[in-house]
Legacy VTK file of the C-alpha trace (Angstrom):
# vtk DataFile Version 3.0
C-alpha trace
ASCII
DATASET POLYDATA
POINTS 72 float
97.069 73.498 87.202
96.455 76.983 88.462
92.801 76.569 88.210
93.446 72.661 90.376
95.368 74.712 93.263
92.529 77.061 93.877
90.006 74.816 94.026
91.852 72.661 96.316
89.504 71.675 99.462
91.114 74.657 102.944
93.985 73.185 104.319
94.914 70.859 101.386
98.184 69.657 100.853
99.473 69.145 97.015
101.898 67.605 95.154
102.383 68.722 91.424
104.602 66.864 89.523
105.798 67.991 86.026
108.202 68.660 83.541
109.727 71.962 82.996
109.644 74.556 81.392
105.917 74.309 82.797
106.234 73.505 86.480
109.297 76.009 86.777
106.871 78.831 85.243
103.952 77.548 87.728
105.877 77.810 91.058
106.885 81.244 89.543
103.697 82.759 88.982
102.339 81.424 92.200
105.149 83.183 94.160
106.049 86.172 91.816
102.699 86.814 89.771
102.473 86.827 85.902
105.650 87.875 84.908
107.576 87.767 81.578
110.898 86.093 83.084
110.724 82.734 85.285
112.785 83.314 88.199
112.154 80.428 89.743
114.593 77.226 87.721
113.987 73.523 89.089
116.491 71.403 88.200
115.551 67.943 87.124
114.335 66.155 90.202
114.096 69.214 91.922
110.800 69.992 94.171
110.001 73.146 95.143
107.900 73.701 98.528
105.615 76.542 98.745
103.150 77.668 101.195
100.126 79.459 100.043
98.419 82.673 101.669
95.025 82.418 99.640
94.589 79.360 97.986
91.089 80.344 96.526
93.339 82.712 94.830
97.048 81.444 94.413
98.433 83.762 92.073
101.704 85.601 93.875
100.351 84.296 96.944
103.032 81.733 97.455
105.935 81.666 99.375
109.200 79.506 98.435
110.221 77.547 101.683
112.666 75.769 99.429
114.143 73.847 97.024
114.665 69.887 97.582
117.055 67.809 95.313
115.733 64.234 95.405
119.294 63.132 94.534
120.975 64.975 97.610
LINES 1 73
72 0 1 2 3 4 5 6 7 8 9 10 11 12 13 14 15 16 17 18 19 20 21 22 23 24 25 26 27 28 29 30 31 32 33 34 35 36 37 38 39 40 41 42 43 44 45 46 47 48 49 50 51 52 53 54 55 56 57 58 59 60 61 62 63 64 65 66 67 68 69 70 71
C-alpha cells in the first residue's frame, strides 16, 4: 500500500479502504514512522484523512486532519 502511495501521480488524491488491524497500522506509519505501537485506532467505518508532505516518500510524512465516522 505504502509502495501505491508513493508512486501516486503529484497532487493525487487517494482513497484506501481496508480492514484493520492493517489500515490502522498504515495511517500510523505514514504519520508517526515505523513504530512498534499503533497509535492511530479506526473504528469500524471510520476514515482517517491525512495530508501528505512528500508523497514520493510517505513514511511519517503525514499529517492526521481527522477522523470521520461514516455512521455520524
Amino acid at each position: 500500500m505504502i509502495d501505491l502511495i508513493a508512486h501516486a501521480p503529484a497532487g493525487a488524491c487517494l482513497a484506501l479502504v481496508g480492514h484493520n488491524p492493517t489500515l490502522s497500522m498504515v495511517a500510523d506509519v505514514l504519520v508517526h514512522g515505523p513504530s512498534p505501537s499503533c497509535r492511530i485506532g479506526l473504528r469500524t467505518g471510520e476514515a482517517a484523512v491525512l495530508e501528505l508532505a512528500d508523497p514520493a516518500d510517505p513514511i511519517g510524512s503525514a499529517t492526521l486532519l481527522g477522523l470521520l465516522r461514516l455512521d455520524d
